[in-house]
Each structure stands twice: as structure tokens, then as C-alpha cells.
SELOBA-548132 format. One record per residue (C-alpha): residue in three letters; x, y, z; residue number from 1. Coordinates in steps of 0.2 Angstrom, whole numbers, plus 2048, in hexadecimal, padded with zeros to 3 digits. Last residue first. Layout:
<atoms>
ALA, X, Y, Z, NUM
...
</atoms>
This chain:
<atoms>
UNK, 112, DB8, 391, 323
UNK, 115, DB6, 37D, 322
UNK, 125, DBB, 376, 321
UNK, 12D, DC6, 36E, 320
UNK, 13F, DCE, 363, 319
UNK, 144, DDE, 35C, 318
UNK, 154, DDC, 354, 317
UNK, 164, DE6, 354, 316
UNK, 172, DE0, 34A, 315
UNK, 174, DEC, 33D, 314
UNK, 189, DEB, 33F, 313
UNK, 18D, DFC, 339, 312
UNK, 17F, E06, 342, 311
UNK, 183, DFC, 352, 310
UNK, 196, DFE, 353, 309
UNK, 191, E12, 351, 308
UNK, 183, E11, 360, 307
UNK, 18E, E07, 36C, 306
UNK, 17F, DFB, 373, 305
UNK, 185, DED, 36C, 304
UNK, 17E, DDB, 366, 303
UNK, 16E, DE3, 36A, 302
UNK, 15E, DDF, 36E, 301
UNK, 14C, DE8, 36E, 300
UNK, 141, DE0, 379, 299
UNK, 130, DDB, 377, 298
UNK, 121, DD2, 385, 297
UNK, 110, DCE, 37D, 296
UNK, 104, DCE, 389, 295
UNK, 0F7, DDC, 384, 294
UNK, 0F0, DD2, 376, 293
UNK, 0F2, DDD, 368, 292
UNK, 105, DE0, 36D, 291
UNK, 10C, DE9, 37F, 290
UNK, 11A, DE2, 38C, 289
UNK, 128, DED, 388, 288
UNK, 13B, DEA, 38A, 287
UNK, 14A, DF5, 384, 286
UNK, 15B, DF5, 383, 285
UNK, 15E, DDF, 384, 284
UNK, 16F, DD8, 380, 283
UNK, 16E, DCB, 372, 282
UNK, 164, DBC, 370, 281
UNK, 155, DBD, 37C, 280
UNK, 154, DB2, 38C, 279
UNK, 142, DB8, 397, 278
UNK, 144, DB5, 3A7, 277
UNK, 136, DB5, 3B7, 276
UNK, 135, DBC, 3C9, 275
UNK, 145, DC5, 3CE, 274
UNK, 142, DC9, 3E0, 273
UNK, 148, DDB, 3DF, 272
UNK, 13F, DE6, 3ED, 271
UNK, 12F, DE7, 3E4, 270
UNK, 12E, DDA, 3D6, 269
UNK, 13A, DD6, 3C8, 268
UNK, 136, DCF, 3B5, 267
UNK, 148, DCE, 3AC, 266
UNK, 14C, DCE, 39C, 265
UNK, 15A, DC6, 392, 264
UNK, 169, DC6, 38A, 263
UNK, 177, DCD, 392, 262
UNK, 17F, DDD, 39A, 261
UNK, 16F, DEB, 397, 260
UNK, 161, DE0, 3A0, 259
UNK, 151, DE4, 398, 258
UNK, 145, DE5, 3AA, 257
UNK, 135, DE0, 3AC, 256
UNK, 12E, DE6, 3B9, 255
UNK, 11E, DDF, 3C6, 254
UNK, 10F, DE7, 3CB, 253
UNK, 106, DEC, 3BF, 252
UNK, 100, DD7, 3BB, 251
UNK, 103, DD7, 3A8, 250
UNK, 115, DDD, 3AB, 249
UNK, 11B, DEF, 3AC, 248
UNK, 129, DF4, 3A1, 247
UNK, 13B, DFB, 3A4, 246
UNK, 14B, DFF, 397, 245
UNK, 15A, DFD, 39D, 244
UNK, 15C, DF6, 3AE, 243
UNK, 16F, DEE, 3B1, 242
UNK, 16C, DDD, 3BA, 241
UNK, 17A, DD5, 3C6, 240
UNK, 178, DC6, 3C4, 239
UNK, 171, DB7, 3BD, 238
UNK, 182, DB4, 3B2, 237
UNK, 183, DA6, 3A2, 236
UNK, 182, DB2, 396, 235
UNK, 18D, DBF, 39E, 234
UNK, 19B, DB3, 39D, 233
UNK, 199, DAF, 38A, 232
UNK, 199, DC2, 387, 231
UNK, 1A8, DC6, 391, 230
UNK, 1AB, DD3, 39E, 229
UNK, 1B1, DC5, 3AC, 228
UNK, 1C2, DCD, 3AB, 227
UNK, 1BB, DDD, 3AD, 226
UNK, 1B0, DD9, 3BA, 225
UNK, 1C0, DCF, 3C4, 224
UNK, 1C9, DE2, 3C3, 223
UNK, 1B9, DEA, 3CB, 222
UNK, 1B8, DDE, 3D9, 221
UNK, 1CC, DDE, 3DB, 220
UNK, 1CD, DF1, 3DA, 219
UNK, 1BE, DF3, 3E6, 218
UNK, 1C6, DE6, 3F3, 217
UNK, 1D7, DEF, 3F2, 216
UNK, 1CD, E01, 3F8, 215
UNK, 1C0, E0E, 3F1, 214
UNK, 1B2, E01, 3F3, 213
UNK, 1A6, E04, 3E2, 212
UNK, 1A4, DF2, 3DC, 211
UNK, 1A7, DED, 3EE, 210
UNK, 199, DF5, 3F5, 209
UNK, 18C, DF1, 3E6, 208
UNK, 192, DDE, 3E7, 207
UNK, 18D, DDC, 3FB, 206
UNK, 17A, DE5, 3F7, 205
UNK, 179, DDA, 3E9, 204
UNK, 173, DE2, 3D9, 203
UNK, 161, DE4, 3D3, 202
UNK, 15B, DED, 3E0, 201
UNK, 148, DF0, 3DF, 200
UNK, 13E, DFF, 3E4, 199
UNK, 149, E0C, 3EE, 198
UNK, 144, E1E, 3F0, 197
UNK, 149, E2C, 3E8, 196
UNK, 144, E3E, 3EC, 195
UNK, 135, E46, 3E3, 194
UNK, 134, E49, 3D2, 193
UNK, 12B, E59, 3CA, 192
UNK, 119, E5A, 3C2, 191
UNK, 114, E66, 3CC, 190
UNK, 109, E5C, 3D8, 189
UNK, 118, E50, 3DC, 188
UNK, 11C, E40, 3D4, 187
UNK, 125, E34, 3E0, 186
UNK, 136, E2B, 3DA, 185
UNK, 137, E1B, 3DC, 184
UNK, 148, E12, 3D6, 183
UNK, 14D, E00, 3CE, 182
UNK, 15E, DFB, 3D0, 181
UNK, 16F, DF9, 3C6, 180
UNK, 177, E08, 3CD, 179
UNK, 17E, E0B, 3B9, 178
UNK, 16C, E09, 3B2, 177
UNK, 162, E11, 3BE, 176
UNK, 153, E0C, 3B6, 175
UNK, 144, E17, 3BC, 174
UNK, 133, E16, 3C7, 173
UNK, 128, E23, 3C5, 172
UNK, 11B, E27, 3D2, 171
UNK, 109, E2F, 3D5, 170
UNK, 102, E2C, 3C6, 169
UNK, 0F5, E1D, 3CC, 168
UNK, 0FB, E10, 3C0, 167
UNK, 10F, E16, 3C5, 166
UNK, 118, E1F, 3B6, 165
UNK, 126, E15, 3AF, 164
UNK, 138, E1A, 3AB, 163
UNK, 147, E11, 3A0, 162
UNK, 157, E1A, 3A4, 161
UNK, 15F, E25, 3B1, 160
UNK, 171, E23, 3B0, 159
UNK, 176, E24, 3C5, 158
UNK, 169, E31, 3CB, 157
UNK, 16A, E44, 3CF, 156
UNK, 15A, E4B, 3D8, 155
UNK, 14D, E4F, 3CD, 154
UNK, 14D, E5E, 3C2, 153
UNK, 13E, E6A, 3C2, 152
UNK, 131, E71, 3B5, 151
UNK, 139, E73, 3A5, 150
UNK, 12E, E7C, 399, 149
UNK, 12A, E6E, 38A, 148
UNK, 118, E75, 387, 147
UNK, 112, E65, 390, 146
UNK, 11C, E69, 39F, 145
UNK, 12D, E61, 3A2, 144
UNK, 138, E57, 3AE, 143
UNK, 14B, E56, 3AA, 142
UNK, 151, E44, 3B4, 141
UNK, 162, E48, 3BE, 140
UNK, 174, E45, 3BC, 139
UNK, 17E, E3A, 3C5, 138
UNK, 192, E39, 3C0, 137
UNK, 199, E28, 3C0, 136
UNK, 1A4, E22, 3CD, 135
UNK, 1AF, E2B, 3DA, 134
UNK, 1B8, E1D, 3DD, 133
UNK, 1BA, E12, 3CE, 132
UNK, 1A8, E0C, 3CA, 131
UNK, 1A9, E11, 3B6, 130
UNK, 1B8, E04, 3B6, 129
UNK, 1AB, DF7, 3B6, 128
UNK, 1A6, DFA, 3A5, 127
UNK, 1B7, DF4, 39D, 126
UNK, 1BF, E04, 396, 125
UNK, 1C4, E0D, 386, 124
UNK, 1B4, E0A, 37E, 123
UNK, 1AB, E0A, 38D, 122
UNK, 1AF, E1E, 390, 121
UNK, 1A9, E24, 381, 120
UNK, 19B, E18, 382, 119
UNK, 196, E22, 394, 118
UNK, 19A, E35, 38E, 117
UNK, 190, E39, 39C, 116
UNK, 182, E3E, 3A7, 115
UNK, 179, E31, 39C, 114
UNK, 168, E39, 39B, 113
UNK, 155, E39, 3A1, 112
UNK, 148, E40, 39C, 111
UNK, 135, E44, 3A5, 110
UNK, 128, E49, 398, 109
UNK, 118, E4F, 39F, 108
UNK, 109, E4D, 391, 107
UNK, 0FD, E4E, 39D, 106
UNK, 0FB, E39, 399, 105
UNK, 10D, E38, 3A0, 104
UNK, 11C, E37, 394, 103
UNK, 12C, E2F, 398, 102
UNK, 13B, E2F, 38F, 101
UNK, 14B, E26, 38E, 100
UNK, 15D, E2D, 388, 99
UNK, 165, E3E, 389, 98
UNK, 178, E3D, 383, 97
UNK, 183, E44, 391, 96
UNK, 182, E50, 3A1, 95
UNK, 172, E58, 39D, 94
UNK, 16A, E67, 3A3, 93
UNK, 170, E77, 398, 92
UNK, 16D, E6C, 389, 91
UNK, 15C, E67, 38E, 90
UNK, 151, E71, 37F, 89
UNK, 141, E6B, 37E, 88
UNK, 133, E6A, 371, 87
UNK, 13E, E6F, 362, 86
UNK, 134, E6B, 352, 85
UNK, 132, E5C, 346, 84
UNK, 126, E63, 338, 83
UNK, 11A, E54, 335, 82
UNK, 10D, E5D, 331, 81
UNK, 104, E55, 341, 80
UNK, 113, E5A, 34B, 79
UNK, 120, E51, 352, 78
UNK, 128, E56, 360, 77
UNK, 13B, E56, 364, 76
UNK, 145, E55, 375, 75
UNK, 156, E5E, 375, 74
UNK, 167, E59, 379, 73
UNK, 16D, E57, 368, 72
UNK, 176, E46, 36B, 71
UNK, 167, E3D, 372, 70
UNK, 159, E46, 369, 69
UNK, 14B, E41, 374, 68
UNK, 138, E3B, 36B, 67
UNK, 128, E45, 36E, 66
UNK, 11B, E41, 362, 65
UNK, 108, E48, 362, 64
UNK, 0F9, E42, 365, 63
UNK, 0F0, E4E, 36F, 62
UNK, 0F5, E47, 37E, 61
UNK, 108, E48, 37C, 60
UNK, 110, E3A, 377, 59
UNK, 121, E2F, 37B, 58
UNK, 131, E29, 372, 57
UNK, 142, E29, 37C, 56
UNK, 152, E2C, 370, 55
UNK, 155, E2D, 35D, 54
UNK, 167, E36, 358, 53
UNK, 16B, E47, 359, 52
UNK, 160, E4D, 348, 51
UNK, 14F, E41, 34B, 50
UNK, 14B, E38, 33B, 49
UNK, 137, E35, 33B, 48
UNK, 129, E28, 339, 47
UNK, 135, E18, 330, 46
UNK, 129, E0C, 32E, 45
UNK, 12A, DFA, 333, 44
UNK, 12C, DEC, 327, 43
UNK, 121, DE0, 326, 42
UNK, 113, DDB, 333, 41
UNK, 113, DDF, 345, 40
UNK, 10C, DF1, 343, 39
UNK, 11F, DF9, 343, 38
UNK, 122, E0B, 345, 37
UNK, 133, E11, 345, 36
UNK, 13D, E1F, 34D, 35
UNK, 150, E25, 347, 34
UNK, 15E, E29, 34C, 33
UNK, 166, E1C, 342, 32
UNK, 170, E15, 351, 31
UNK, 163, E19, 35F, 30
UNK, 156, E0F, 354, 29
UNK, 147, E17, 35B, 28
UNK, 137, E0B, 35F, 27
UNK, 123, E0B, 35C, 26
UNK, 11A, DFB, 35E, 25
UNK, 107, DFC, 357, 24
UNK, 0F5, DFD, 35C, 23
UNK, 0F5, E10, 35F, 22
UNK, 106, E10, 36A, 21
UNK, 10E, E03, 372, 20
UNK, 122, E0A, 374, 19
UNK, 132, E02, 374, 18
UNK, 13F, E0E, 379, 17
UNK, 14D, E07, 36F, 16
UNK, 154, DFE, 35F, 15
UNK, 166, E00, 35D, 14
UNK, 16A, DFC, 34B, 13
UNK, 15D, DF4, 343, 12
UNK, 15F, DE2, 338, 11
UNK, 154, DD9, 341, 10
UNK, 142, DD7, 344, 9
UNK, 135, DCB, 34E, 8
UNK, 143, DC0, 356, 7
UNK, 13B, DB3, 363, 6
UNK, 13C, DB4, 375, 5
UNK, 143, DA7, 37F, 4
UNK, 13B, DA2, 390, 3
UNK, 148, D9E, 39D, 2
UNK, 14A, D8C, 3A5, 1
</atoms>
């Protein structure tokens, strides 16, 4: 039976790259574009409005914010006057709205993005259709110097999400999102991303072939996906897992994931054995094991992820529980 997490704060819109920072959790509302601060006691704060939409959240070592305008195609720091000013510009680089972030303690930022128009599509569409032969469009992750110079492009992935930096520094493992599975990608002196190599699968090796076989048994697998594209049939599904936003457990070795088509997160180890569940009440974006105590896991839910549903509804919620 799955742990239930608890709802710590509603009333957001898409509440996203969950962050511990300085003794407090640190989030953007992707619908609001905005990026909060919140202590674990009333209302968070509202730190800064990002023009383009709130995206991935990290720091440079000095102390300062980088956080990704999605829309704008840009990353953004923050500075200790609190002017917001152009760190990065990734408009010549992306493919579709830029989303997570990850900054090492150099103060590399390596960013993903859609490589697509990807809720232009899934509001005309059921989400299996995005597997019709030739499939959705890779794109790479942008990797930056701490003055925001782009240092290198990694080899193109399926909707690189969520990322974590290894303890030792020597890898980061992202969420492809769309190729449901977890991926390694070595960091090389430079800064710069090596090739990929696999980590955790997080779809059947049989369902992944069908879900993208160009024939009959492709149609029928991605027809039957649509027709099982229901929220009430999701909630009751193990299977497949679609990796958002990533978090080490307790024990650095495992992952938990947020799981993008239900409710839920998902702890996996290397090679995908799911280890443990956590049931939350919406779809899960974003996950974070962090708090006071070190063993707090959150996860930011939503009962949409299309950004201008989600600003008129104010459904998101941050919710917890205790590992």
C-alpha cells in the first residue's frame, strides 16, 4: 500500500522546480511565472516575476538566482539589488519553451527544453499520438559557464527534464520525459556533457517498441493509449512512468521520480527496479526530498500541467510527507 503525502499549500498554479535553499523551499509557479519562497509557515513569498514565464531555479556560488524564462528563451539572474538581468540568452538553441535547471556548485547551469510546442500539440491530440513514426523531435541540454557563455550542447534527448548532479561531480542524470527513462550523461573536464548512457528504464522494453512501431501493431498500441487516456484509468495504472522532475533519496543512490501521468512519486534504483510509492492527489511535476530534517520528500501536483488551464483553475498544491 502507498504512502500518502499530505497537502502543505494550494491554491498555485503550476508549482515547479522545487528547490532547498538557505533553510527554506524555493519553487516557480510555471503559470504565474513567478518564483516563491516559502519557510514552512504561512504564506510563501513571492521573490521575483520572471517576463516569459518561471522555469528551473538554481544558484550561483556567490549567492545569486538563476531562474529560466521558459517562453522568453533566456535564463535570468537575480542580483543582489534585485535588478533581474539577462544571464543567458538560448534562443538560437532551443526548439520549444525551456524548462528545468541545473546548477553545479561552479555555478554551471546545464538547461533543458521541450523541443517543441508540446501543449500545443496535446490540446488537439491524445499524448500518444506524439509516438507516430517519426516521433517527437530531440533536442539537446544548453551547458553554460558561470558568466552564462555557452560552453557546449549535449547530444539531442527526448524532452530533457528534471537533472541531478552525481555526489562525486562526475555525472548528471536527467529525466527524459517523453522516452520515459532515466539517462547518465558524464561530465567532461569542460564542463560539457558527454554521451548518454542508460540509468533506469522506466517503461517496458516490449511497450516502448510498440508505442513507436511504424506498422498495424503501432497504431493499435497508440490507439488503445488514447482510449485508456483517462484520469481514473491512470490512477489505478503502475506503469509506464513519465520522469518530471528528479530527486535523490536519503540513501544517494536511489531516484525518486514525480511521475508526470498520475499522482504519485516514484523511488527507483539503477536499472529501474521501482523500490517504493508515494500517492499524491493530482499529477506530480516536481519532487524534492529536502525540509529541516533532511527527510522530508515534497511534490508539487497539478491537476493540469497546461499552463493557461492551470492559471484559471489555481489547483496546484505543494504537498509532503515524512520518509
Amino acid at each position: 500500500m502507498k504512502t500518502t503525502a499530505e497537502v502543505a499549500l494550494s491554491g498555485l498554479g503550476v508549482p515547479e522546480s522545487l528547490r532547498w535553499h538557505r533553510g527554506a523551499l524555493w519553487f516557480s509557479d510555471l503559470a504565474h511565472g513567478t518564483v516563491h519562497r516559502w519557510d514552512g509557515s504561512g504564506e510563501p513569498e513571492t521573490v521575483v516575476k520572471v517576463p516569459g514565464r518561471a522555469g528551473g531555479l538554481g544558484w550561483l556560488p556567490d549567492g545569486r538566482l538563476l531562474v529560466v524564462s521558459m517562453d522568453g528563451g533566456r535564463v535570468y539572474r537575480l542580483e543582489g539589488d534585485g535588478e533581474l538581468v539577462e544571464h543567458a540568452d538560448l534562443r538560437h538553441i532551443v526548439g520549444g519553451p525551456v524548462n528545468d535547471m541545473l546548477v553545479d556548485p561552479l555555478g554551471r547551469a546545464y538547461v533543458g527544453n521541450f523541443g517543441f510546442d508540446y501543449h500545443a500539440f496535446t490540446r488537439e491530440h491524445p499524448n500518444s499520438l506524439l509516438y507516430v513514426p517519426p516521433g517527437p523531435p530531440k533536442t539537446p541540454i544548453a551547458c553554460l559557464a558561470p558568466d552564462g557563455s555557452l560552453l557546449g550542447l549535449s547530444e539531442p534527448l527526448l524532452f530533457p527534464n528534471g537533472m541531478l548532479l552525481t555526489a562525486d561531480g562526475t555525472a548528471v542524470v536527467v529525466a527524459e520525459t517523453l522516452a520515459m527513462r532515466l539517462t547518465r550523461l558524464p561530465v567532461d573536464a569542460d564542463g560539457t556533457l558527454a554521451g548518454p548512457e542508460p540509468w533506469a528504464p522506466l517503461i517496458s522494453p516490449a511497450l516502448w517498441r510498440l508505442l513507436n512501431h511504424p506498422g498495424l501493431p503501432g497504431r493499435i498500441t497508440r490507439g488503445i493509449s488514447a482510449l485508456l487516456d483517462r484520469p481514473a484509468v491512470a490512477k489505478r495504472s503502475a506503469s509506464p512512468v513519465a520522469p518530471d522532475g528528479i530527486a535523490w533519496d536519503t540513501d544517494g543512490r536511489s531516484i525518486w521520480v514525480a511521475n508526470a501521468l498520475r499522482g504519485e512519486c516514484v523511488r527507483v534504483g539503477e536499472g529501474g527496479r521501482v523500490l517504493d510509492r508515494v500517492a499524491t492527489s493530482q499529477h506530480t511535476l516536481s519532487c524534492l526530498v529536502a525540509g529541516h530534517d533532511g527527510r522530508t520528500l515534497f511534490a508539487g501536483t497539478v491537476p493540469t500541467d497546461d499552463p493557461v488551464r492551470a492559471a484559471a483553475l489555481g489547483g496546484g498544491r505543494i504537498e509532503r510527507v515524512r520518509l
